[in-house]
C-alpha positions in Angstrom: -7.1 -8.9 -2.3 -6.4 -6.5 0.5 -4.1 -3.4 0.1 -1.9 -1.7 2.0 -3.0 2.1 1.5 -1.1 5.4 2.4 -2.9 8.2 2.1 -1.1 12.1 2.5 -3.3 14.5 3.8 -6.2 12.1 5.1 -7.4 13.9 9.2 -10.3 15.9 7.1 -11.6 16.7 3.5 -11.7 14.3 0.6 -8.3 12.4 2.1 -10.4 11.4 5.0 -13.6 10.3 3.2 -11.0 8.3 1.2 -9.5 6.4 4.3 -13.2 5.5 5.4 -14.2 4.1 2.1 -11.0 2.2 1.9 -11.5 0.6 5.2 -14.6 -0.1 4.6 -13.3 -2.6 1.9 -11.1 -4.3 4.3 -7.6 -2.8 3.5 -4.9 -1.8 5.5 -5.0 2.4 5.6 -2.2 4.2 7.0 -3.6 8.2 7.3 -1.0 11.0 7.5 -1.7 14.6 9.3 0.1 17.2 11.1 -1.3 17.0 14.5 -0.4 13.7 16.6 -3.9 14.4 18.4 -5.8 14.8 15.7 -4.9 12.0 14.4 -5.7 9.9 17.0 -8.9 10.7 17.0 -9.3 10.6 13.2 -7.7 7.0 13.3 -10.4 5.9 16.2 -13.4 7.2 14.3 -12.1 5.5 11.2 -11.9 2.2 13.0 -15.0 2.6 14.8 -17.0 3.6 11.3 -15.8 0.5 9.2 -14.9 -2.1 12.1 -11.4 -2.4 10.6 -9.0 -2.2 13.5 -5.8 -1.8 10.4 -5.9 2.1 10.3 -2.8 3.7 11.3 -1.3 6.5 11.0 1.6 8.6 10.2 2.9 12.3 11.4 4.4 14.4 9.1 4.7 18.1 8.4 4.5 18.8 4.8 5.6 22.6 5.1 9.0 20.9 6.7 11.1 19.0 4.3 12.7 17.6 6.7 9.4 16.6 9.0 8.8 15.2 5.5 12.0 12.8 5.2 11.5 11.4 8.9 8.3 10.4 8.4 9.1 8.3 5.4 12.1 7.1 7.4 9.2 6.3 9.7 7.0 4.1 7.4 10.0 2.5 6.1 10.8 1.2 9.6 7.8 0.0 9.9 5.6 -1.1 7.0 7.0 -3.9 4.8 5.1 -3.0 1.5 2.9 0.2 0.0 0.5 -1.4 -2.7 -1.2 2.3 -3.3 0.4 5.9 -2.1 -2.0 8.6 -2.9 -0.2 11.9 -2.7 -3.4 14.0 -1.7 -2.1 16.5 1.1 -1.9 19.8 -0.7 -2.5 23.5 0.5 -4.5 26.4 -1.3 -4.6 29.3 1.6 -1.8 29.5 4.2 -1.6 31.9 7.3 2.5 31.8 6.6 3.0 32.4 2.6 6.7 30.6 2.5 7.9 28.1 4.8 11.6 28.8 6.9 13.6 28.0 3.2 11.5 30.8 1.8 9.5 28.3 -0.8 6.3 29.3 -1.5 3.6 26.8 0.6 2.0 25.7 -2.1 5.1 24.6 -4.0 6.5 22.6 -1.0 3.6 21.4 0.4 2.0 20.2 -3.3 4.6 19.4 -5.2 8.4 19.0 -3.3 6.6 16.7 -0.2 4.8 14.5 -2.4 7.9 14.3 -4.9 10.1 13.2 -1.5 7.6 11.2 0.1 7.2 9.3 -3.7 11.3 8.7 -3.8 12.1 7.4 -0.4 8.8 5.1 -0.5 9.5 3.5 -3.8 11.1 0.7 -2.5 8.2 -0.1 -0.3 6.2 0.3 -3.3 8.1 -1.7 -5.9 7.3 -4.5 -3.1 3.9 -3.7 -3.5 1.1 -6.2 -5.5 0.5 -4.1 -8.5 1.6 -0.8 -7.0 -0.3 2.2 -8.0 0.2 6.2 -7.2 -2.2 8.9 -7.3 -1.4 12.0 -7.7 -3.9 15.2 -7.0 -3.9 17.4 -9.7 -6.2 20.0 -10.1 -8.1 21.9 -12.9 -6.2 24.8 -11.9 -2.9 24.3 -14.1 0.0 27.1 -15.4 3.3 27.4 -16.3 6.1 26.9 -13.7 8.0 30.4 -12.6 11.2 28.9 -12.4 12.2 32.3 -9.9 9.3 31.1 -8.1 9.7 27.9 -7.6 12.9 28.4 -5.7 11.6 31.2 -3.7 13.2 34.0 -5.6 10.2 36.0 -6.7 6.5 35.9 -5.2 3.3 35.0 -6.5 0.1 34.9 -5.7 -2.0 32.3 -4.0 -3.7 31.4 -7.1 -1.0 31.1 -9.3 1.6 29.5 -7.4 -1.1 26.5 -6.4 -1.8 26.6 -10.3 1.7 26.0 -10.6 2.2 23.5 -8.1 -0.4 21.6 -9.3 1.1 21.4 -12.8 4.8 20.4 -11.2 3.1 17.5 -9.9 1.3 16.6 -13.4 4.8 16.6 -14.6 6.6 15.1 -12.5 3.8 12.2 -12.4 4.2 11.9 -16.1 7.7 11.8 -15.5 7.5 9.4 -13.2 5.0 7.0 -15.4 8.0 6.8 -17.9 10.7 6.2 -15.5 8.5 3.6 -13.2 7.8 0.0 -15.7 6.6 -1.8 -12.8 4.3 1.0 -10.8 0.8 2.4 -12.3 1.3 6.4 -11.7 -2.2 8.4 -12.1 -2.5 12.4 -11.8 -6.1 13.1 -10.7 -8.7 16.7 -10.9 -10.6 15.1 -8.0 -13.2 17.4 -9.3 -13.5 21.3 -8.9 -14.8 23.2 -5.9 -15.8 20.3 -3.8 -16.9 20.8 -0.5 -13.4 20.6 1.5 -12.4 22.7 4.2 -9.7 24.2 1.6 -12.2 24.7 -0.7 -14.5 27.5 1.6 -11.7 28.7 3.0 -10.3 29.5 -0.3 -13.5 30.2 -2.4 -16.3 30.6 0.4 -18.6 28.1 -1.7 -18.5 24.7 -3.5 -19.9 23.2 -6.8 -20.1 19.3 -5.4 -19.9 16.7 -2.7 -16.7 15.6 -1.3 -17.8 12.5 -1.8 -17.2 12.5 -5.8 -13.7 13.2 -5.0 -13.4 10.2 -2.5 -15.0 8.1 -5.2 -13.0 8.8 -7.5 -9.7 8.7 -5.4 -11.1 4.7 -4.5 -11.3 4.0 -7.6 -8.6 4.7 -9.2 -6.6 3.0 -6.1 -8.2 -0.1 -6.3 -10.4 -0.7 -9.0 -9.3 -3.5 -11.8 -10.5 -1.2 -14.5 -7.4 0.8 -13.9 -4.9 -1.6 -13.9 -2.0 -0.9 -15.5 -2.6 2.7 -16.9 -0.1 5.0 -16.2 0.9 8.0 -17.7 -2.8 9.9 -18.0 -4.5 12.4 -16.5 -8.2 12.0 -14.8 -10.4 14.8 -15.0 -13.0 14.2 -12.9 -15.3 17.1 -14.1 -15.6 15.2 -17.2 -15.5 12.0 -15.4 -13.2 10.5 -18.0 -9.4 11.0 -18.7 -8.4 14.3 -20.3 -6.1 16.9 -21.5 -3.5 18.3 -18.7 -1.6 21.9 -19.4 0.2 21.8 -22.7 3.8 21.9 -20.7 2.9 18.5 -19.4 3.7 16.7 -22.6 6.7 18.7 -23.5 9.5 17.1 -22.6 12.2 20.0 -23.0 9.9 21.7 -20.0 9.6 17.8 -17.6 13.3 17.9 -18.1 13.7 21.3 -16.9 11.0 20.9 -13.9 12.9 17.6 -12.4 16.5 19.2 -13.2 15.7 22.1 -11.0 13.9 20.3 -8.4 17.1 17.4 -8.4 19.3 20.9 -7.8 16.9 22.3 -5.5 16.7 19.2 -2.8 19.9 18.5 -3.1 21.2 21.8 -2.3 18.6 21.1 0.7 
């Protein structure tokens, strides 16, 4: 059965590797980026790759909250149903350290974009034909400064994308209690892989983008995954795994979707 696929994230790295697999299976794959032009051309090479002429796309700046809400008021407008959102946009290095709120790039762009992008979309996804989300995780997981978070204190690069990446584990978690009818799947897409993020951040790489795309497709579509929820992938093992201890706690999930309920709504 086809899909209808929105994928965060998706002009380069393993986002974009995703879209092309994706449509080379037929399914309808809306691709998100920053730059209208980019785009473009990332949607034409797409459709000239796999012959599917049902790529789209979708403009959105994830450092802008508010970039973030218009282009879900976009989608909505136009797309009747989401059967898969994979949250995958996410941001290691950044030439500006905190966007115009003063939030730290990685928290908005990893965790509060994908956490509004998730909530306005859900009806479109509870429309969907077993509607799944994937969330990227990472390896790289520690516990949430709270005076960070809000943009009271800095951190650096390392640990507030560590940080980031465990607010999203939570939240999906979260999420996978609070959602009955929607699979919701955090995801290590596997560490070091060769991304543009990746050498820009680390200057080398340990695998191919291509086991993250795999991954990523698999866990989309694939009927072995079908109705799990709740769990984390870790694609280094190649199996499901162990996320950060605070993942499980649920004195610290409450706290994490308390402040971030406070936080975008004083927004």
């Amino acid at each position: 059965m086809k899909k209808t696929i929105l994928i965060t994230g998706s002009t380069d790295g393993i986002g974009k590797l995703t879209a092309i697999k994706l449509a080379e299976k037929g399914h309808t794959v809306y691709v998100h980026g920053r730059s209208s032009e980019k785009l473009s051309a990332v949607i034409s090479e797409i459709q000239t790759i796999t012959k599917n002429e049902n790529v789209k796309g979708v403009i959105g700046d994830f450092s802008d909250l508010d970039s973030v809400k218009r282009m879900t008021h976009q989608i909505k407008k136009e797309v009747l149903q989401i059967d898969v959102l994979i949250n995958n946009a996410g941001v290691y290095n950044s030439s500006v350290s905190h966007n115009t709120d003063g939030i730290d790039m990685r928290f908005v762009v990893n965790y509060f974009a994908p956490y509004i992008v998730t909530n306005e979309l859900l009806p479109l996804l509870n429309k969907g034909s077993e509607p799944r989300i994937i969330n990227l995780s990472s390896a790289a997981q520690s516990s949430i400064s709270y005076k960070t978070l809000l943009g009271k204190e800095k951190q650096s690069e390392g640990e507030t994308y560590a940080q980031s990446k465990l607010a999203l584990t939570m939240w999906s978690f979260y999420l996978a209690k609070t959602l009955q009818e929607i699979s919701v799947i955090a995801v290590n897409p596997g560490s070091l892989l060769n991304t543009k993020m990746v050498k820009k951040a680390f200057g080398n790489f340990w695998s191919s983008a291509d086991k993250g795309a795999n991954i990523l497709c698999e866990l989309a579509i694939s009927e072995e995954y079908k109705g799990v929820s709740g769990l984390y992938f870790d694609n280094d093992r190649g199996d499901f795994g162990k996320a950060h201890p605070d993942a499980y706690s649920e004195i610290e999930i409450n706290k994490l979707i308390d402040t971030t309920h406070q936080f975008l709504h004083g927004h």
